[in-house]
C-alpha positions as CSV (number, residue, x, y, z in Angstrom):
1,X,-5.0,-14.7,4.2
2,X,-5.5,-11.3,2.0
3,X,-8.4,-10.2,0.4
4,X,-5.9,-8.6,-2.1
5,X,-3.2,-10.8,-4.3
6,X,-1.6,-11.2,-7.6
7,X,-2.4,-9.8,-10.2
8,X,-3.2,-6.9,-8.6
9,X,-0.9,-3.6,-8.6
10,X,0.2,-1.8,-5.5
11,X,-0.3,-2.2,-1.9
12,X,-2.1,-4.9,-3.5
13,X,0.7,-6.8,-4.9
14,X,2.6,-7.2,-1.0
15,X,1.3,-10.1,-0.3
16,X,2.2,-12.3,-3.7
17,X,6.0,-10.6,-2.8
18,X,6.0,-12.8,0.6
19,X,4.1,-15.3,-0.1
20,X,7.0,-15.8,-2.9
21,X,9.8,-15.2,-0.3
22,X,8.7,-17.8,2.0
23,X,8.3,-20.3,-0.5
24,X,11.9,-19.2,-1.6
25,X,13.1,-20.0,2.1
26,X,11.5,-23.7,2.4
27,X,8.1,-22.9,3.4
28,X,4.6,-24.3,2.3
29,X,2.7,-21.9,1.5
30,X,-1.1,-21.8,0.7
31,X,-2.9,-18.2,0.1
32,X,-6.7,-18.3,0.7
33,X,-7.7,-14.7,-1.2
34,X,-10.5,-13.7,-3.6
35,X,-10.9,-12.8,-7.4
36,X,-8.9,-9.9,-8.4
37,X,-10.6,-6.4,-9.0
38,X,-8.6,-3.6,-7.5
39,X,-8.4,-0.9,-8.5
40,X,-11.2,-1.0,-11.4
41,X,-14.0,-2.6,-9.5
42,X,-14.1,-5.0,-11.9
43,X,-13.0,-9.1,-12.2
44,X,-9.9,-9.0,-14.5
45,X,-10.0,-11.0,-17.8
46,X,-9.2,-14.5,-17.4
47,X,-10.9,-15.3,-14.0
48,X,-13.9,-15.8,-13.8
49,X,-16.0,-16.1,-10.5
50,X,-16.5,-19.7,-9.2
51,X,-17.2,-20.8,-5.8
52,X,-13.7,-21.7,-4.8
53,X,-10.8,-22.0,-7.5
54,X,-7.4,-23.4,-6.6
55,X,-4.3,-23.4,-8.8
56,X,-0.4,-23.3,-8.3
57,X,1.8,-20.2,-8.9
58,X,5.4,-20.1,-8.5
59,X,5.4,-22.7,-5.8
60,X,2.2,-21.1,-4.0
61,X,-1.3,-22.8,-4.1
62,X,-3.9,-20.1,-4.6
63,X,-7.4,-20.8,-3.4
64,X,-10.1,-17.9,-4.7
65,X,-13.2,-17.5,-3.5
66,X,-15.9,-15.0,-4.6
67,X,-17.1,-11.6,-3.8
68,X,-18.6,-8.5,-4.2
69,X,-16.4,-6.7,-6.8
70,X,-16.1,-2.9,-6.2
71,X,-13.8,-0.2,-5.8
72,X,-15.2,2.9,-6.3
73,X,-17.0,5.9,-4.1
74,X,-20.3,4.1,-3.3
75,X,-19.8,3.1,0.7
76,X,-22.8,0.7,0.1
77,X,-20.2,-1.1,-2.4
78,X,-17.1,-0.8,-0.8
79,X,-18.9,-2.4,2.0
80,X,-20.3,-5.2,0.3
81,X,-17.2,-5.9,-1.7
82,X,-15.1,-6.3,2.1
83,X,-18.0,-8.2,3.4
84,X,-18.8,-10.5,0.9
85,X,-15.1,-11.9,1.1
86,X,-15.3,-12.1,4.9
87,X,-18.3,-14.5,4.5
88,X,-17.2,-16.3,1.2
89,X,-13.5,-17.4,3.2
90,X,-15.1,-18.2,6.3
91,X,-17.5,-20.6,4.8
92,X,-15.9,-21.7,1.9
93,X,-12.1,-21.1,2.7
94,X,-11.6,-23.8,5.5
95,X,-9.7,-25.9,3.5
96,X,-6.9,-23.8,2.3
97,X,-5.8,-23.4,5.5
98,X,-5.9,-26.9,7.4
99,X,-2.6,-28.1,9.0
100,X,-1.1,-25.0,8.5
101,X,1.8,-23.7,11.1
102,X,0.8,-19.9,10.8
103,X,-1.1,-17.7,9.3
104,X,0.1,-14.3,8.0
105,X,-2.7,-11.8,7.0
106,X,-3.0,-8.5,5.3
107,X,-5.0,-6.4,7.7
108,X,-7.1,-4.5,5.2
109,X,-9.9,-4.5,5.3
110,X,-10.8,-5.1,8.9
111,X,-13.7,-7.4,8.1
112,X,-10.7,-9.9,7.4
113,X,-11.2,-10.6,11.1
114,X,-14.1,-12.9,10.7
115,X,-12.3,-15.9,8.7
116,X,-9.3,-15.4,10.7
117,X,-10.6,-15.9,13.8
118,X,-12.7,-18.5,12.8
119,X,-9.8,-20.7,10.8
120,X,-7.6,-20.0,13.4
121,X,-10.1,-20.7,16.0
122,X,-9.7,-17.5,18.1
123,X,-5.7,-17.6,18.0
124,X,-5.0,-21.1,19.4
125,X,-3.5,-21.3,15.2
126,X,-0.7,-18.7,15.6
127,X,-1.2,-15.6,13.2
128,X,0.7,-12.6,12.1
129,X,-1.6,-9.4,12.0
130,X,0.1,-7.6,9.5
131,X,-1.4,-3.5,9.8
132,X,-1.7,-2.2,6.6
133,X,-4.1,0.5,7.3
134,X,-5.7,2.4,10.5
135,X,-9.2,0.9,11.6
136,X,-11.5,2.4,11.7
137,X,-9.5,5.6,11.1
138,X,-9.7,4.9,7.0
139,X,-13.6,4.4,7.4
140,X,-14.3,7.7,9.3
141,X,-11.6,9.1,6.6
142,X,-13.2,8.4,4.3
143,X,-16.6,9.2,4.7
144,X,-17.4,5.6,4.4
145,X,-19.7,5.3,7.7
146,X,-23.2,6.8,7.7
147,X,-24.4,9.6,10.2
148,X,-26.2,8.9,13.2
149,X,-26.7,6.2,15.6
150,X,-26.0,3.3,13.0
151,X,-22.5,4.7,12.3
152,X,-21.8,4.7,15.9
153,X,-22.6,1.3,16.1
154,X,-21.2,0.2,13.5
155,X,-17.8,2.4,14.5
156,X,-17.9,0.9,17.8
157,X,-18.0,-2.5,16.4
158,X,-15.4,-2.1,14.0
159,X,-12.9,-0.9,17.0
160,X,-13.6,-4.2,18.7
161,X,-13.1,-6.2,15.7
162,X,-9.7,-4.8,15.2
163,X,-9.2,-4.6,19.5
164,X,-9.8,-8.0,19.4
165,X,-7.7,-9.3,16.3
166,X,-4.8,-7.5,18.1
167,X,-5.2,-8.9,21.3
168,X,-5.2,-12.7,19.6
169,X,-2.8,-12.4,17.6
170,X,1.4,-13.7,17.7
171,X,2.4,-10.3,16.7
172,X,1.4,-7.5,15.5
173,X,3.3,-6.0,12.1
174,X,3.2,-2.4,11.2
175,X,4.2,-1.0,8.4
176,X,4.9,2.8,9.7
177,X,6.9,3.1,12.9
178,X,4.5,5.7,14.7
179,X,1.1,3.2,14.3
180,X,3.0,0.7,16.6
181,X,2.9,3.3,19.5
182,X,-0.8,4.4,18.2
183,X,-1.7,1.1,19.0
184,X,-0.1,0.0,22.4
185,X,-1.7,3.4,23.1
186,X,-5.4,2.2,22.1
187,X,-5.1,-1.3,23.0
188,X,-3.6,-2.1,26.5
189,X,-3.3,-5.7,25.3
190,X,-0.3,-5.0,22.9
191,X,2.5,-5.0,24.6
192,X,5.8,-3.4,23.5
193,X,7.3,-6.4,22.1
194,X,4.0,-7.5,20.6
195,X,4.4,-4.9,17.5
196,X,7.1,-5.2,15.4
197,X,8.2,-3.0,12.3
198,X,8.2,-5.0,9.3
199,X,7.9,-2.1,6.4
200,X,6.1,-3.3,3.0
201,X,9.1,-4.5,0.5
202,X,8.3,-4.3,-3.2
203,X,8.3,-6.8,-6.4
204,X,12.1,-6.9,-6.9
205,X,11.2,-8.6,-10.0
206,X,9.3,-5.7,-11.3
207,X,11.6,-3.0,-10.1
208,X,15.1,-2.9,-10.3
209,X,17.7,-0.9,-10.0
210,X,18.3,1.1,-13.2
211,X,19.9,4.5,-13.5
212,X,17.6,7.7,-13.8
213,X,16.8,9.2,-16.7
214,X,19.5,11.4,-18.4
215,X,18.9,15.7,-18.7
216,X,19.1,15.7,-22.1
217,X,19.3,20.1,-23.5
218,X,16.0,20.9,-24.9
219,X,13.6,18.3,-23.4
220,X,11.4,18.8,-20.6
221,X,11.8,18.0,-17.0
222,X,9.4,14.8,-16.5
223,X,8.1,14.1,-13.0
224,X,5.8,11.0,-13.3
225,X,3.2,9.7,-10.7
226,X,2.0,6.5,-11.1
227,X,-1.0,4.9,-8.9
228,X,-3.9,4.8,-8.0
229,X,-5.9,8.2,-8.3
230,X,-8.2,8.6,-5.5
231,X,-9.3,11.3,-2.4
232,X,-6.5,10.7,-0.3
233,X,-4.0,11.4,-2.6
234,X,-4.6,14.9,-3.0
235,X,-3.5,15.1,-6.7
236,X,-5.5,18.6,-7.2
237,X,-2.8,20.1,-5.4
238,X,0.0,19.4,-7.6
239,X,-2.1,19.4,-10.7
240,X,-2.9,23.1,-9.6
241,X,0.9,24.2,-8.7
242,X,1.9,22.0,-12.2
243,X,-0.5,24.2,-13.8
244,X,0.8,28.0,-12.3
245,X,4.0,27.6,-12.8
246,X,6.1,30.2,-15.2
247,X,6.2,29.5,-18.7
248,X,10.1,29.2,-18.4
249,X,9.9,26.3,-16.4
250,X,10.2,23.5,-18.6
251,X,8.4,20.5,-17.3
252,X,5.8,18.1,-18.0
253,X,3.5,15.8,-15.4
254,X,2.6,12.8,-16.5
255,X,0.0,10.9,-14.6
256,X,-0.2,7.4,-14.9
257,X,-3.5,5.1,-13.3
258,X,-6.7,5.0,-12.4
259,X,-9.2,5.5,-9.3
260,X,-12.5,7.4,-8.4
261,X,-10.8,10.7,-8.5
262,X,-9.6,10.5,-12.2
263,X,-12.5,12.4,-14.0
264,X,-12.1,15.5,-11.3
265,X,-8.6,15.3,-12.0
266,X,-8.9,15.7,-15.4
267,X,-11.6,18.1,-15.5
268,X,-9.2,20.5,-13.3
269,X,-6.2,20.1,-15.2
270,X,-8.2,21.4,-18.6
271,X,-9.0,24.5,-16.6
272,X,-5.3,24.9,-15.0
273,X,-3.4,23.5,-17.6
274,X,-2.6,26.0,-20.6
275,X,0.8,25.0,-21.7
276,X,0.0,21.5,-22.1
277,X,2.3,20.5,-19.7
278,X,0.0,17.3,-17.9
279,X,-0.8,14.0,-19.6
280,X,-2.8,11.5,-18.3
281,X,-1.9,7.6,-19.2
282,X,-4.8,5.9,-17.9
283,X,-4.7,2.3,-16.0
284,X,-1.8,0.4,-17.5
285,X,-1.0,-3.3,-16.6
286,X,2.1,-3.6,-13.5
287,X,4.3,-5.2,-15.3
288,X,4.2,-2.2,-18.0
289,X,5.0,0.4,-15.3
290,X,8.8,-0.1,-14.4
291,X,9.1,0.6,-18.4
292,X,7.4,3.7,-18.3
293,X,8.9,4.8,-15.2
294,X,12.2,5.3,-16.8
295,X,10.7,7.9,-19.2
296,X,10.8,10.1,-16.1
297,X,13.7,11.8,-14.2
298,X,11.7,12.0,-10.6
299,X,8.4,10.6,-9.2
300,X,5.8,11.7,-6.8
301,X,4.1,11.0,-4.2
302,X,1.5,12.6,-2.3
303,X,-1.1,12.1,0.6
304,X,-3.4,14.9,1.5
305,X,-3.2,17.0,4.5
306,X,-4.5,14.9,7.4
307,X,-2.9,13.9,10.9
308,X,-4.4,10.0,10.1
309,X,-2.6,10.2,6.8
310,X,0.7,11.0,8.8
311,X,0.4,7.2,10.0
312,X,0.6,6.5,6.2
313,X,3.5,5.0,4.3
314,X,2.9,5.0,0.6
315,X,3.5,1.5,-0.7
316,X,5.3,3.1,-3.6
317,X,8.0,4.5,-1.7
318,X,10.1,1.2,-1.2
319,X,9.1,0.7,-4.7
320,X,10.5,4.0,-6.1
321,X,13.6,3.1,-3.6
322,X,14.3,0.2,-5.1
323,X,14.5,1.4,-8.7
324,X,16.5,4.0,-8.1
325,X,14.5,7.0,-8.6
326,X,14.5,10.3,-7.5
327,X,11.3,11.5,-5.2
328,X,9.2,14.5,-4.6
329,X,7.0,13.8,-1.5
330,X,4.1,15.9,-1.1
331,X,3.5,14.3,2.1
332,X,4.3,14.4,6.1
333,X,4.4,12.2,8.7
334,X,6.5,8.6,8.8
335,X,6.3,8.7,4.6
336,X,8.4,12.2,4.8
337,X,10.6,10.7,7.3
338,X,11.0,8.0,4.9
339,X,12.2,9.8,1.8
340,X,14.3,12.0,3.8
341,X,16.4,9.3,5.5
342,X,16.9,7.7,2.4
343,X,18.1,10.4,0.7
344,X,16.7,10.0,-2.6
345,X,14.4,13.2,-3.0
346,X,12.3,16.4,-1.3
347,X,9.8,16.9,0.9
348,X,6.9,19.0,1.1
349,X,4.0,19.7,3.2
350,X,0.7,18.8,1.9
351,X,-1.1,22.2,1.5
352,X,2.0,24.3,1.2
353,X,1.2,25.8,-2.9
354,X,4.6,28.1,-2.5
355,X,7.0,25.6,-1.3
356,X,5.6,23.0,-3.5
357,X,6.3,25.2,-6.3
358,X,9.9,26.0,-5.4
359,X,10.5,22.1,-5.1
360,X,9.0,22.1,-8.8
361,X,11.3,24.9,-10.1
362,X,14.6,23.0,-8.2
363,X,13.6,20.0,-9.6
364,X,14.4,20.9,-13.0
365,X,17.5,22.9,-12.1
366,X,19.2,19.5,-11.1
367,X,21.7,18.1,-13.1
368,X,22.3,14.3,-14.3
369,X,24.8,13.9,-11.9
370,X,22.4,15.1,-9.1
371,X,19.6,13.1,-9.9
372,X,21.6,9.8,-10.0
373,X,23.4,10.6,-6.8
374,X,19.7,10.7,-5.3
375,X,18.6,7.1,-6.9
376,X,21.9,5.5,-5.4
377,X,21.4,6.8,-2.0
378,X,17.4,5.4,-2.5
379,X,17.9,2.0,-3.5
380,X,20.9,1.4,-1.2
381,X,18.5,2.5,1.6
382,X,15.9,-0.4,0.3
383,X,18.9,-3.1,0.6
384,X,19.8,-1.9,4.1
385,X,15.6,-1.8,5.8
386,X,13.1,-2.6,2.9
387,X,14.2,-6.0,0.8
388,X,11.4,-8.6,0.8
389,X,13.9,-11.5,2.2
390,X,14.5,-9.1,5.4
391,X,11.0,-9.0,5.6
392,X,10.0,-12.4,5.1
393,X,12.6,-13.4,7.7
394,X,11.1,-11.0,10.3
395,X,7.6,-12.3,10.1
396,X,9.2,-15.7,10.3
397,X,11.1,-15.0,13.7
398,X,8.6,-13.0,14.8
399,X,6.0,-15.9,14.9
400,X,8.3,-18.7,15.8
401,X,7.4,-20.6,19.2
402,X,10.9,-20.7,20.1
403,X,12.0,-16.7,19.7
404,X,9.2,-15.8,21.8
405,X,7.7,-18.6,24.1
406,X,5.8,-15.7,26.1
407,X,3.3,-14.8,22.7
408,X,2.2,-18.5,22.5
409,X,0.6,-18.5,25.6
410,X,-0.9,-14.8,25.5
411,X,-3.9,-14.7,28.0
412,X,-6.7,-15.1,25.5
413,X,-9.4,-14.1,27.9
């Protein structure tokens, strides 16, 4: 059960990679989701909205039904975009579930809550909450809950939603190591064994190992980010330092993707930028971007400064892991620890202009040799903790009746 599935790009994408690897291992396996619109807001050509479409993909029946399709700063349309799913699978998404043995679901948005706990009739169908994102945390972050005495309600409300969803479910999957204690900390119903670290693999089919880039004399040092292009990324940083740095440093940032911070991005890098050294690709399809990710010899990534964002792990980090690239986090927290264990790249603070200019100069000081010592290290860390069959298998074990008898008969009180 995910709001979010193929063909949509990113964090997005996660659940058409398991629902793939549990088909691979012998499994049945039905997705109940809705029409495709992230990141644009808009229905991508070639669906059109019905009132419940079911088809077959690589061994996986899909059923869609409608919604609200949004994704961009309005809180009145993010909200009716989550919403309008949450009613549209509860009453028209029954089907795609019956005489099923489990339910995984992609915890994001929290309004998932209401078809899951009515198809699985309050947890008596065993479910695997997989925690994508802190909520409420994200809502509060991002503005999206009014002032006043209607956002406390509605803030309170939420926090029982996603107290309760916890409570009911098998296990609880988390995707950064610290959210697991964040939780047993908030919710006294989680126990320690309840939450289990299953990180985010990526599409292996889309990104594959392949050696980085060659320094060639003469050409630029290209550091690519590719993603969405919102608030939390904190982009403006690194288009500023991009845009200060000496003339004798010779490279170029290439931005590739789309979101509700794009035109402020833009506007920015016409005032920063003199040297011409930041292009902007615009929104191109997924299966384009391994291809223009070997243009580049090093990829970003980047949160803003924020202790919520700390809980954060970028869903293109495995990604980036798995294709061998080398990485520049502008980030702290569990997504630093991340890149820094893996071996594959740097790591700056979010805020810190200086050393995020020296990580830029060093960059382009490294030699072939370097670089592709870095994307080793990175995809043999996916292999070892990321691959999508470890995760798969983990979800699987962790929901089986017979590798934890004590979760089936949680006090549901």
């Amino acid at each position: 059960m995910t709001q979010w599935y193929d063909p949509e790009p990113g964090p997005a994408a996660i659940p058409g990679v398991l629902a793939r690897e549990f088909a691979a291992a012998g499994h049945e396996v039905r997705v109940l989701t809705g029409f495709p619109n992230y990141p644009t807001g808009r229905v991508y050509p070639g669906h059109r909205q019905t009132w419940r479409r079911t088809s077959t993909v690589d061994g996986v029946t899909v059923t869609r039904v409608p919604l609200y399709a949004s994704h961009d700063s309005s809180s009145v349309g993010r909200a009716l975009n989550y919403l309008s799913f949450a009613v549209s699978a509860t009453v028209l998404g029954a089907r795609s579930l019956r005489g099923c043995d489990m339910v995984w679901v992609y915890n994001s948005p929290a309004t998932v809550a209401l078809p899951l706990l009515v198809h699985t009739r309050w947890g008596r169908l065993p479910y695997f909450l997989h925690v994508q994102d802190l909520w409420p945390d994200s809502l509060v972050h991002s503005g999206m809950f009014p002032d006043g005495r209607a956002g406390r309600l509605a803030l309170a409300a939420v926090s029982k939603t996603v107290s309760l969803t916890e409570r009911l479910a098998r296990r609880v999957g988390v995707i950064s190591p610290s959210v697991a204690d964040l939780i047993q900390r908030r919710n006294r119903h989680v126990r320690p064994d309840d939450a289990v670290y299953v990180p985010n693999p990526t599409d292996e089919g889309l990104f594959t190992f392949d050696e980085v880039r060659e320094r060639r004399d003469g050409e630029p040092f290209v550091l690519m980010y590719s993603g969405a292009i919102g608030d939390v990324q904190g982009l403006e940083n690194v288009v500023e330092a991009v845009g200060a740095l000496p003339s004798d440093v010779d490279l170029r940032l290439v931005l590739v993707g789309d979101g509700i911070a794009l035109d402020r991005l833009r506007a920015l890098a016409s005032r920063v930028d003199d040297g011409g050294r930041i292009e902007f690709v615009g929104r191109v399809p997924k299966e384009r971007v391994p291809g223009l990710m070997k243009q580049a010899h090093a990829h970003l990534v980047s949160l803003g400064a924020s202790e919520f964002l700390e809980h954060t792990t970028p869903s293109k980090i495995p990604s980036l892991l798995a294709s061998g690239a080398v990485v520049l986090g502008v980030i702290a927290g569990d997504g630093a620890l991340l890149i820094t264990e893996s071996g594959a790249g740097t790591v700056v603070p979010p805020g810190d202009a200086g050393a995020l200019q020296d990580a830029l100069i060093s960059l382009t000081h490294l030699t072939t040799d370097d670089l592709r010592g870095r994307g080793r290290s990175g995809r043999h860390h996916y292999d070892a903790h990321f691959s999508a069959d470890r995760a798969a298998a983990a979800i699987i074990d962790a929901t089986s009746p017979t590798s934890s008898d004590q979760h089936a008969t949680k006090d549901r009180s």
